[in-house]
C-alpha positions as CSV (number, residue, x, y, z in Angstrom):
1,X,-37.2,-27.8,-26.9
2,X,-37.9,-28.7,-23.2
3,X,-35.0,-28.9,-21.1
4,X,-34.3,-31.8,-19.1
5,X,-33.7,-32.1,-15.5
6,X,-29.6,-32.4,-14.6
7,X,-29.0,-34.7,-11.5
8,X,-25.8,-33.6,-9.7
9,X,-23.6,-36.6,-8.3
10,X,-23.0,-35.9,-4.2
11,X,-18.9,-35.2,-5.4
12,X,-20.2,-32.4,-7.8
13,X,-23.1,-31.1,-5.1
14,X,-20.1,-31.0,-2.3
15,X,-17.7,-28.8,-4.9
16,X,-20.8,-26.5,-5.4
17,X,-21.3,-25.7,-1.8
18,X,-17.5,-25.5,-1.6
19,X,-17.4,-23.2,-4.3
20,X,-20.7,-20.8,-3.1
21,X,-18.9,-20.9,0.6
22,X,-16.0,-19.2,-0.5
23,X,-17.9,-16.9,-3.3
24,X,-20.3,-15.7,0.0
25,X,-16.8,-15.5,2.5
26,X,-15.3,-13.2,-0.4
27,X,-18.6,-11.3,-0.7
28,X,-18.6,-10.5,3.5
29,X,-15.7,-9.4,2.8
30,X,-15.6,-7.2,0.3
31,X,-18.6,-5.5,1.8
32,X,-16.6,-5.2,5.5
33,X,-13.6,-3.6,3.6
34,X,-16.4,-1.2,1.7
35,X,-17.6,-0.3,4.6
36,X,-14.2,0.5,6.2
37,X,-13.0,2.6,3.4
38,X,-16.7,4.2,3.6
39,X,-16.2,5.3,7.4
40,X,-12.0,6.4,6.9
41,X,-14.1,8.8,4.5
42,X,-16.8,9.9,6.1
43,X,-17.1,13.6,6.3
44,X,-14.7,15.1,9.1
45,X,-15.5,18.5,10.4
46,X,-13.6,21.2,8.8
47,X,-13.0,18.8,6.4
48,X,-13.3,19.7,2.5
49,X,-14.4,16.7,0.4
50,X,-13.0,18.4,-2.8
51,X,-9.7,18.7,-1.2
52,X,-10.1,14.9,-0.7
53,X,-11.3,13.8,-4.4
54,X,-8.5,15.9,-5.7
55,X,-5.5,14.0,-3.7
56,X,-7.4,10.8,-4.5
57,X,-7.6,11.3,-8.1
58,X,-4.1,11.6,-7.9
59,X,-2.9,8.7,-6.9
């Protein structure tokens, strides 16, 4: 069964991009809070990671 082309109406093309907007705003930042938590746990000298896993795990 071929499928058949769906035209959008300009209201439902306008909630789409509002709709992809805010999806790619929460992806930004979700990766900016990523990278945060990945740099507050970078490796520290003198620093044990296992110690660090182990308090983690715990919470």
């Amino acid at each position: 069964m071929a499928r058949r082309k769906v035209e959008l109406t300009e209201e439902q093309k306008k909630k789409n991009a509002e709709i992809l907007a805010r999806l790619k705003a929460e992806r930004e930042r979700l990766a900016d809070e990523t990278r945060t938590l990945q740099q507050k746990t970078k490796r520290k000298p003198g620093r044990k990671r296992k110690n660090q896993s182990a308090a983690t795990a715990m919470e």
